[in-house]
Short mmCIF file of the C-alpha atoms (twelve columns), coordinates in Angstrom:
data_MODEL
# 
_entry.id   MODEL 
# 
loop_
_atom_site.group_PDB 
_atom_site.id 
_atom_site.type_symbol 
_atom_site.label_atom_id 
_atom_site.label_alt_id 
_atom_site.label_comp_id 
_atom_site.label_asym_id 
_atom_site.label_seq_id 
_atom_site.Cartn_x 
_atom_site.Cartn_y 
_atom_site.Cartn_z 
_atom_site.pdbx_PDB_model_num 
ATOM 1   C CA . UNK A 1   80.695 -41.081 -136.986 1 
ATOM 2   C CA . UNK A 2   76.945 -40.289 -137.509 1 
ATOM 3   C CA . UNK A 3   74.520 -41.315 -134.757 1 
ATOM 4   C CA . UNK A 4   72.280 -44.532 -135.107 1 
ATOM 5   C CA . UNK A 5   69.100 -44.149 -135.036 1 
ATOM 6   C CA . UNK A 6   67.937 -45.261 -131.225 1 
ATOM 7   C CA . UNK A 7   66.618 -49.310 -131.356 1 
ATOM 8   C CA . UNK A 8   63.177 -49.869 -132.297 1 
ATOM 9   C CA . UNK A 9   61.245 -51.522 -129.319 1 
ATOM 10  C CA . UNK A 10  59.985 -54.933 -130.057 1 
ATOM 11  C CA . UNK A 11  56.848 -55.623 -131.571 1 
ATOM 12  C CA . UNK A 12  54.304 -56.548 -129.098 1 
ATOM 13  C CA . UNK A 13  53.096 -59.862 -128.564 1 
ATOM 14  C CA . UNK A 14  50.081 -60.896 -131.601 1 
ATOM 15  C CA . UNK A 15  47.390 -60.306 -128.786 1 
ATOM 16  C CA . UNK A 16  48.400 -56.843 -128.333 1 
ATOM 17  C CA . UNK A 17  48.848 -55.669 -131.228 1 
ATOM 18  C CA . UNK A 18  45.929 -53.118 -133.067 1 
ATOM 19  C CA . UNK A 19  45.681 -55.244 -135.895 1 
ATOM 20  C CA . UNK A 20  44.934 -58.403 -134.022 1 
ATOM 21  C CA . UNK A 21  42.541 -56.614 -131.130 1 
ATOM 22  C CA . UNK A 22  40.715 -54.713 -134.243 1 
ATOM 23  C CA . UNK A 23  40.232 -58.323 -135.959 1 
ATOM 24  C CA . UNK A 24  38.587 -59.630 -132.685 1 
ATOM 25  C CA . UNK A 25  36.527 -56.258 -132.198 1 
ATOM 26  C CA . UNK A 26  35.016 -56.844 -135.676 1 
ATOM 27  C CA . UNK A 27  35.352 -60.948 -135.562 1 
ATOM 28  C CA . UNK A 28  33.122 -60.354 -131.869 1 
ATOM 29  C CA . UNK A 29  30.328 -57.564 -133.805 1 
ATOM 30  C CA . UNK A 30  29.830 -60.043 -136.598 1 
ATOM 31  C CA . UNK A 31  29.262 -62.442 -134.159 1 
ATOM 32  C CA . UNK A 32  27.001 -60.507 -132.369 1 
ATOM 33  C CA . UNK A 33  25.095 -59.388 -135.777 1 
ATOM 34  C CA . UNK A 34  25.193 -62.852 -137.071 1 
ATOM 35  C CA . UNK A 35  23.217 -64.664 -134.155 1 
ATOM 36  C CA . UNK A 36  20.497 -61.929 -134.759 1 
ATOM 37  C CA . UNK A 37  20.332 -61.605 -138.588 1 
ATOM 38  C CA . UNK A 38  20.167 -65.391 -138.864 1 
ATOM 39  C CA . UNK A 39  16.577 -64.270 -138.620 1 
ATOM 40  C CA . UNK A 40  16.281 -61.964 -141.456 1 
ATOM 41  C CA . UNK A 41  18.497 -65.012 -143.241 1 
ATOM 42  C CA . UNK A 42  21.556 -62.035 -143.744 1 
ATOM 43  C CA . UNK A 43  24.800 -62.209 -142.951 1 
ATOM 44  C CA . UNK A 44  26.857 -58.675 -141.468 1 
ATOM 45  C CA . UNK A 45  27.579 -57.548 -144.796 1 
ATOM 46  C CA . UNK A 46  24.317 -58.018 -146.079 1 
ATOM 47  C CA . UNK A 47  22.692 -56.121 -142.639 1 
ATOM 48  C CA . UNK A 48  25.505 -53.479 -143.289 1 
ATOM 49  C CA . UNK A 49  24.549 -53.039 -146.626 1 
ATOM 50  C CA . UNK A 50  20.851 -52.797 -145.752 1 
ATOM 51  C CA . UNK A 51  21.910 -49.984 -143.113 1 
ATOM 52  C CA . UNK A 52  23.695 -47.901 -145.692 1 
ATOM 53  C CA . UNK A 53  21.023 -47.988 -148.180 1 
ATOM 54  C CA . UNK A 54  18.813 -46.621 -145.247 1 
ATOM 55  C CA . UNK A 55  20.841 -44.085 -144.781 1 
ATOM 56  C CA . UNK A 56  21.791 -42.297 -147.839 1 
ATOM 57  C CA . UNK A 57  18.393 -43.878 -149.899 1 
ATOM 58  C CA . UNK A 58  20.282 -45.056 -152.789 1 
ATOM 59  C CA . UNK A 59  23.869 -45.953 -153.406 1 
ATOM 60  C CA . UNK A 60  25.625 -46.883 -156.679 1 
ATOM 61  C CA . UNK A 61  27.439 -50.432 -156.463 1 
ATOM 62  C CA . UNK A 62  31.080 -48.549 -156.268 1 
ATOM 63  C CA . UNK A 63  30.098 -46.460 -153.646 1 
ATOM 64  C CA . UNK A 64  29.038 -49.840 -151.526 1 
ATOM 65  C CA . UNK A 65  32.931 -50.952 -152.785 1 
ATOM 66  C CA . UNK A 66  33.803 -47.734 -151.733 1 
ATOM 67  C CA . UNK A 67  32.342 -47.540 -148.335 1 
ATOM 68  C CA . UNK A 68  32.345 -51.756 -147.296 1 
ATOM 69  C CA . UNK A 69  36.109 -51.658 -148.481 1 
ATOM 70  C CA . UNK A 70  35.049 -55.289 -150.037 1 
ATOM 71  C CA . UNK A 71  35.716 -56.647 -153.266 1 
ATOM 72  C CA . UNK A 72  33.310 -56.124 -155.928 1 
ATOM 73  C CA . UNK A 73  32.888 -59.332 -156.797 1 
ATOM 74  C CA . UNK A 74  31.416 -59.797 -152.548 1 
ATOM 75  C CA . UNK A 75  29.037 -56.578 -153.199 1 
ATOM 76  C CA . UNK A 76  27.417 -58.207 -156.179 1 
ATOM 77  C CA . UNK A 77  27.481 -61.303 -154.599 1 
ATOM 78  C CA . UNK A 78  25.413 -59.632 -151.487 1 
ATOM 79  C CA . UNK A 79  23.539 -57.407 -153.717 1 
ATOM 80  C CA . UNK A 80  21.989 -60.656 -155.789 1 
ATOM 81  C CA . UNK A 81  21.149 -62.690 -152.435 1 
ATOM 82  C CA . UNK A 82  19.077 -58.825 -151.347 1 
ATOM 83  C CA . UNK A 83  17.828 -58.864 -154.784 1 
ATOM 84  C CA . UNK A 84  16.430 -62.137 -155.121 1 
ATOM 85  C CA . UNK A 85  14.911 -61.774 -151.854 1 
ATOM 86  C CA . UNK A 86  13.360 -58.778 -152.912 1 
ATOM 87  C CA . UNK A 87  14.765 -56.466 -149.763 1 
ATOM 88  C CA . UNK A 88  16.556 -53.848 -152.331 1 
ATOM 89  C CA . UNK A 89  15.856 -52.859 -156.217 1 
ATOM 90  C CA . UNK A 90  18.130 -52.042 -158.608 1 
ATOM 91  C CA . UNK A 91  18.465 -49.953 -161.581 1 
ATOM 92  C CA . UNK A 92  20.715 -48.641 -164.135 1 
ATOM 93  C CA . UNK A 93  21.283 -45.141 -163.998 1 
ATOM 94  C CA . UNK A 94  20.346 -42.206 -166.559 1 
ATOM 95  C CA . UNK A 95  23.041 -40.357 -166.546 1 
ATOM 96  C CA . UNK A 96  25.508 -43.726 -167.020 1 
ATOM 97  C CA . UNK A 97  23.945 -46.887 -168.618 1 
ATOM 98  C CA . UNK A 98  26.515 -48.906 -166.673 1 
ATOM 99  C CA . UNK A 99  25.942 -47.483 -163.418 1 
ATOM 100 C CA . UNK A 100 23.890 -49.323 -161.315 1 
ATOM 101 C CA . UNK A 101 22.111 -47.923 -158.552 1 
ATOM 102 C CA . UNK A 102 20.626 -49.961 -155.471 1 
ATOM 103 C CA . UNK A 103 17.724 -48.672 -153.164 1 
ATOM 104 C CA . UNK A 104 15.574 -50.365 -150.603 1 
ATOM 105 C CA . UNK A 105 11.800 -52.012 -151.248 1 
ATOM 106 C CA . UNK A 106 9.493  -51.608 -148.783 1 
ATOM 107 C CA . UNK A 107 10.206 -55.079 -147.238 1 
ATOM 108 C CA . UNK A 108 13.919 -54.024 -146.867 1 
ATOM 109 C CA . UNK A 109 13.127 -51.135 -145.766 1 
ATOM 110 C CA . UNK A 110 11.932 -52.697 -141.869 1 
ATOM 111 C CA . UNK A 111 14.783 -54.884 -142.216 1 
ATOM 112 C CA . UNK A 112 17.043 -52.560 -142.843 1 
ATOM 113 C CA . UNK A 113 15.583 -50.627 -139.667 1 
ATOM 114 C CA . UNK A 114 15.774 -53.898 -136.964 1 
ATOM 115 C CA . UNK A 115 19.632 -54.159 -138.501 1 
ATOM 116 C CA . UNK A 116 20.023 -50.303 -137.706 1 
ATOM 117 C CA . UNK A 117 18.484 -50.606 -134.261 1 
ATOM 118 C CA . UNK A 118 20.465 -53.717 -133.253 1 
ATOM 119 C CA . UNK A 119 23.963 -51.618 -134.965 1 
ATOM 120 C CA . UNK A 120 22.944 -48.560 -132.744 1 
ATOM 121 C CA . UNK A 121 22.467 -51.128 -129.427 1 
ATOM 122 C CA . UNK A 122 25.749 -52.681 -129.925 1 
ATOM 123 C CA . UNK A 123 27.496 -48.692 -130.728 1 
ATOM 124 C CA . UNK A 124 25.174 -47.464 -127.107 1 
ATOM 125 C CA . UNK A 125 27.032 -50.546 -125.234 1 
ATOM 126 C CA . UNK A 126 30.241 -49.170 -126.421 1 
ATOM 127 C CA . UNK A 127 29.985 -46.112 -126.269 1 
ATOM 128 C CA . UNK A 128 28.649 -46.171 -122.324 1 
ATOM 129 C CA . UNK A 129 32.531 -47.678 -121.793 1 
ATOM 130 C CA . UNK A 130 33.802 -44.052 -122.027 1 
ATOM 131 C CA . UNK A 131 32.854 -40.386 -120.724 1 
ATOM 132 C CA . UNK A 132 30.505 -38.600 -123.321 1 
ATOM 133 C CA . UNK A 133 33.082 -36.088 -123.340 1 
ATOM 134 C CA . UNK A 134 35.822 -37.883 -124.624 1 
ATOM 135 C CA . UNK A 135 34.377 -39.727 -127.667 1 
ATOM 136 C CA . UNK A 136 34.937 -36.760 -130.398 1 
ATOM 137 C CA . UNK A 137 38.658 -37.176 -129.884 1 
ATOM 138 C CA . UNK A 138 37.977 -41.682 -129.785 1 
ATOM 139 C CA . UNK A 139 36.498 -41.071 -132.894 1 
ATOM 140 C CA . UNK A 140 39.043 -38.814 -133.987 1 
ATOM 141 C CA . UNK A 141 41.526 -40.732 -133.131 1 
ATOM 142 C CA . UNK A 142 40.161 -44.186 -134.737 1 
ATOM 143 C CA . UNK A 143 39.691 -42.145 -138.009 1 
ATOM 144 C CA . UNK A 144 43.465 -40.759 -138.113 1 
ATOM 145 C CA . UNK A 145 44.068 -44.879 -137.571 1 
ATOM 146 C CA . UNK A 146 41.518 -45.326 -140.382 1 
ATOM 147 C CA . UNK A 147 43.478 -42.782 -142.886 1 
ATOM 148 C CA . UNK A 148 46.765 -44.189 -142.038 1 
ATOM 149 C CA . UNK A 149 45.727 -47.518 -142.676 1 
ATOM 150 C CA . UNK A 150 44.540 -46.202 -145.810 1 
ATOM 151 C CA . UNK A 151 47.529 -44.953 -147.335 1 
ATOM 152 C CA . UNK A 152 49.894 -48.052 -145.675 1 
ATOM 153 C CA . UNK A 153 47.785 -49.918 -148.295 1 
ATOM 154 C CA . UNK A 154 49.626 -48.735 -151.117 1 
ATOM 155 C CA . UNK A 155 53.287 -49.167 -149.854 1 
ATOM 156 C CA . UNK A 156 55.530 -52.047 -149.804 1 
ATOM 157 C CA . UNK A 157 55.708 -52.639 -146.015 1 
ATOM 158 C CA . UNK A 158 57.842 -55.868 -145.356 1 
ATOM 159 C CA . UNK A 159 59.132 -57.673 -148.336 1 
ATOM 160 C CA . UNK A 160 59.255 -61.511 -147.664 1 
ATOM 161 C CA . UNK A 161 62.050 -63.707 -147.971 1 
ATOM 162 C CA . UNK A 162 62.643 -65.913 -150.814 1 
# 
C-alpha cells in the first residue's frame, strides 16, 4: 500500500495569513500617503507614478502597467488626472506611433520629489525595525514571495464549487 502523503496543517486564521497582513501593510502605506498627498490633490497611485517617472525620466504607459501591476484602463485614468494638471507630458514615440511615452514637467517634477521624500521616510521607519545587516536577505526574501506570486497568477489554484 503506498504511503499518504503526511496531512497538510490547517490554514492559519485570515489575520495571519501573508495575503491578509500584506493587504493591511499596503491598505496602512496608502493611508499614510493619502493623508499627505491630499495636498498635492493625488492619490498613492498617482504619487507612485510621479516617483517612477522621477526615477527612470520617462516611462512608456506599459511599462507603468508593467511596473504598478494595475490595469491599463487605472494608468490612463491616473495619467489624464497628471496630465490635465499639468505635473507630467506626454508624447507619442518615434520609433512606434502608438507608443506613448510619459515624462515629468517642471511642476511635477517637485511633486514628484516631496512624494519621493515622504516614500523614503515611511521605507527609513521600516527599515530601522531590523539590523542593517539583515535586510539584503528581507529583501531577498520578499522578492522570491514577489516571483512566486507572480507565476501562482497564471494557475488554477482552487476551483469553486458550483
Amino acid at each position: 500500500m503506498p504511503a499518504s502523503a503526511p496531512p497538510k496543517a490547517a490554514a492559519p486564521l485570515l489575520e495571519q495569513r501573508f495575503s491578509f497582513l500584506f493587504h493591511r501593510m499596503a491598505a496602512r502605506v496608502a493611508s499614510i500617503g493619502n493623508q499627505h498627498f491630499k495636498k498635492h490633490k493625488l492619490n498613492h497611485y498617482s504619487a507612485r507614478i510621479l516617483v517612477l517617472l522621477l526615477e527612470h525620466r520617462e516611462l512608456r504607459n506599459g511599462e507603468l502597467v508593467e511596473l504598478m501591476l494595475l490595469p491599463q484602463s487605472t494608468i490612463s485614468t491616473q495619467l489624464l488626472a497628471l496630465n490635465k494638471r499639468r505635473l507630467i507630458s506626454r508624447r507619442r514615440s518615434r520609433q512606434d506611433k502608438r507608443s506613448v511615452i510619459v515624462s515629468l514637467t517642471p511642476a511635477g517634477l517637485v511633486v514628484a520629489q516631496d512624494c519621493d521624500m515622504l516614500s523614503a521616510r515611511v521605507q527609513d521607519e521600516l527599515a530601522q525595525l531590523f539590523d542593517a545587516g539583515s535586510l539584503p536577505e528581507i529583501y531577498a526574501l520578499l522578492q522570491r514571495m514577489e516571483q512566486r506570486l507572480a507565476e501562482m497568477e497564471h494557475d488554477s489554484l482552487h476551483p469553486f464549487s458550483d
